[in-house]
N, C-alpha and C positions, 0 to 999 in steps of 0.2 A: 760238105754241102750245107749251103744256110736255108732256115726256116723262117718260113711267115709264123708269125705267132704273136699273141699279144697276151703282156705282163700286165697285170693291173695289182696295187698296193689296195689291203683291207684293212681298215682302223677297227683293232680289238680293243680297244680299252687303252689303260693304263696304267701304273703303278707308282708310290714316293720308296725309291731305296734310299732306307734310312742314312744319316751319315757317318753313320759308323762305318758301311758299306760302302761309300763314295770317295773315301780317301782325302776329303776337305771337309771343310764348317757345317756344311748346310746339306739337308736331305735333297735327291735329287729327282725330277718326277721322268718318268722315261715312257715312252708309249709301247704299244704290244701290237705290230705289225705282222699279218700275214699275207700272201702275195698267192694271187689266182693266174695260173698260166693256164690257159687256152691254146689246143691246137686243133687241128683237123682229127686227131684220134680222141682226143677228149680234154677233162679238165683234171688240171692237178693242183690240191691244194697244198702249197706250201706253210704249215704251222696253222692252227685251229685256235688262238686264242688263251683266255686266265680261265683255268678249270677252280672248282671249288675246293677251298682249305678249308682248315683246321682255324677255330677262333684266333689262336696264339699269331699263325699266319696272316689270317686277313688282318690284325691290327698291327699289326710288325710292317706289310708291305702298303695296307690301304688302298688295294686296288679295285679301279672303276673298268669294269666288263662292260664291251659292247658284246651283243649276241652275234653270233657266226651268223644268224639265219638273214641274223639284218644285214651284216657287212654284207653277204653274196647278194642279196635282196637288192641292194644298193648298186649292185653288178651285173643285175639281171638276171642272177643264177639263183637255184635250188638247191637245198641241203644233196637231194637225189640226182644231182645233176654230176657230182662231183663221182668223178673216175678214179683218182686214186690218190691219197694223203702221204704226203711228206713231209716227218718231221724232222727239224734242223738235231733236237735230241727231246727226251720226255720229262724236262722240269714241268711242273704243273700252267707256268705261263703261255707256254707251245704246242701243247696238248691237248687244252681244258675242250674242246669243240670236235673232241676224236668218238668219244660217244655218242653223239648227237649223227653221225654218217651210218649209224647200221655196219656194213659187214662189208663198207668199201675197203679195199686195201689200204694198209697202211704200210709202206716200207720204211724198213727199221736197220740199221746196224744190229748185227747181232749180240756185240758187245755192249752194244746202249741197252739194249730189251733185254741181258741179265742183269745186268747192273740195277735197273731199274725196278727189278724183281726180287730185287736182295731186299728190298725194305731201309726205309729210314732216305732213301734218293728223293723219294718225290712222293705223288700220291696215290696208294695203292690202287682207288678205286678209278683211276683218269687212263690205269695203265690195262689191267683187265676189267673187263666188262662182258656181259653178253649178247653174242655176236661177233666178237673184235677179231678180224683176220690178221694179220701180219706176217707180212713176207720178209726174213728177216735178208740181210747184203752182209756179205762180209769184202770190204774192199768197196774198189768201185762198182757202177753197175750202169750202162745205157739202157733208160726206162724206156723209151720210144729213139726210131734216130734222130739225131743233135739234142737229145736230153737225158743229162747224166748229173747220176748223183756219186760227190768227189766225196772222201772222207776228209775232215779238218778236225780231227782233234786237238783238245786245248781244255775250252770249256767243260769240257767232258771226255771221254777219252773215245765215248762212239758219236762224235759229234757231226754231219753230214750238211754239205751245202749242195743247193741245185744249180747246175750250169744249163743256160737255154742258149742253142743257138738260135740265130734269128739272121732275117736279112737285112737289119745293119748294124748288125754287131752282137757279140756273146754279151749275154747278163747270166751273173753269179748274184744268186741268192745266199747267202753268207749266213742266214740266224746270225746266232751268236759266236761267232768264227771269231769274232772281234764284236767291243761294243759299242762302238763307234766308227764311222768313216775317216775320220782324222787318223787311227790306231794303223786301221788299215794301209793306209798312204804311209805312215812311218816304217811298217812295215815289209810295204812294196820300196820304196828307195833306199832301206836297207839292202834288202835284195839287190837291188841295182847296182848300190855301189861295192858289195861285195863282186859283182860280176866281175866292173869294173877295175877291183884290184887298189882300190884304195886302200892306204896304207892304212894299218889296226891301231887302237882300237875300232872297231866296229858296232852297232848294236845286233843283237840276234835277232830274226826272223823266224816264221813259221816253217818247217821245210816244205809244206803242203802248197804253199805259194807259188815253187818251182810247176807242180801241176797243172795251178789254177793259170799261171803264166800261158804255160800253152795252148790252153784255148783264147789267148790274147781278149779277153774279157775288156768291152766299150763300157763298162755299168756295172755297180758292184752294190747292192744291195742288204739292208740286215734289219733282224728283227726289232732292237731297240736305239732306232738313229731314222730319222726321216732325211736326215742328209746320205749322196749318194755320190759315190767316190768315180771318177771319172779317169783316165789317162790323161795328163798334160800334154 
């Protein structure tokens, strides 16, 4: 059954991944995207935003914070409006705006929230605070019906995308599943044409793909790409 429901994109900021990190000449500046799903049960935010680092950090990444209170502000919404927090994983970039919610739920991979807890991942203080509830998933998990969170390891090994079903068409929320919509596509027509049995070599694909395939997803979504991958 599909849902009404409405997706809206949040400008958190930005960042320069130096290029040592980009794999060419030039540093590259990428934006900090999170995504307000709205339904008839409530709101769920997708990724909170750049929390605060360490000196070493902000002048390594140089990143420019927009506040959560404004992106929702922007959306008509309220920090306290917000029903329950999903983050794609807890680098400091997708996180930084999970304190700022009080004692809304945050669901978590269970694997991403030790990891996270081991020290030296991200930032201890963006991860516990107090107040901070977390529900951790191991696996998938349907948060409301037609809204599920798939696992997509890669980036991380508890890394978690949102699927919304809606009435014209499934949207995946990707985070950093991939860092780019291009990636993505290469990806899916790998897929493709492994179905289809073309002769090897091949490139490899995520296997997580097969899942996200199922819900035949119209709109693919991610935190660091304002481009937005579509079915041909």
């Amino acid at each position: 059954m599909r849902h009404d429901v409405d997706v809206r994109r949040l400008d958190l900021g930005y960042f320069v991944r130096p290029a040592v990190e980009t794999g060419g000449p030039e540093p590259r500046v990428e934006p900090v995207l999170g995504y307000l799903v709205r339904r008839g049960e409530g709101l769920v935010l997708f990724d909170s935003g750049i929390g605060a680092v360490d000196d070493e950090t902000e002048a390594h990444y140089r990143p420019r914070r927009r506040e959560l209170a404004a992106a929702l502000g922007a959306a008509g919404v309220r920090l306290g409006d917000i029903s329950l927090v999903v983050n794609c994983h807890l680098h400091f970039d997708h996180c930084g705006g999970n304190r700022l919610l009080g004692s809304t739920p945050i669901l978590v991979q269970d694997v991403e929230l030790a990891a996270a807890r081991q020290g030296g991942y991200t930032v201890d203080a963006l991860v516990d605070f107090p107040g901070v509830r977390y529900e951790e998933i191991a696996g998938e998990a349907e948060v409301w019906p037609g809204v599920w969170i798939i696992p997509t390891p890669g980036h991380t090994d508890g890394h978690q995308s949102l699927v919304v079903e809606q009435s014209d068409g499934t949207v995946v929320l990707a985070g950093q599943a991939h860092d780019f919509a291009s990636q993505f596509g290469s990806d899916h027509l790998a897929r493709r044409a492994a179905r289809e049995q073309v002769a090897q070599p091949l490139p490899g694909f995520r296997p997580w793909l097969d899942r996200l395939a199922a819900f035949d997803p119209r709109r693919v979504l991610f935190a660091h790409d304002c481009s937005v991958w579509e079915p041909s």
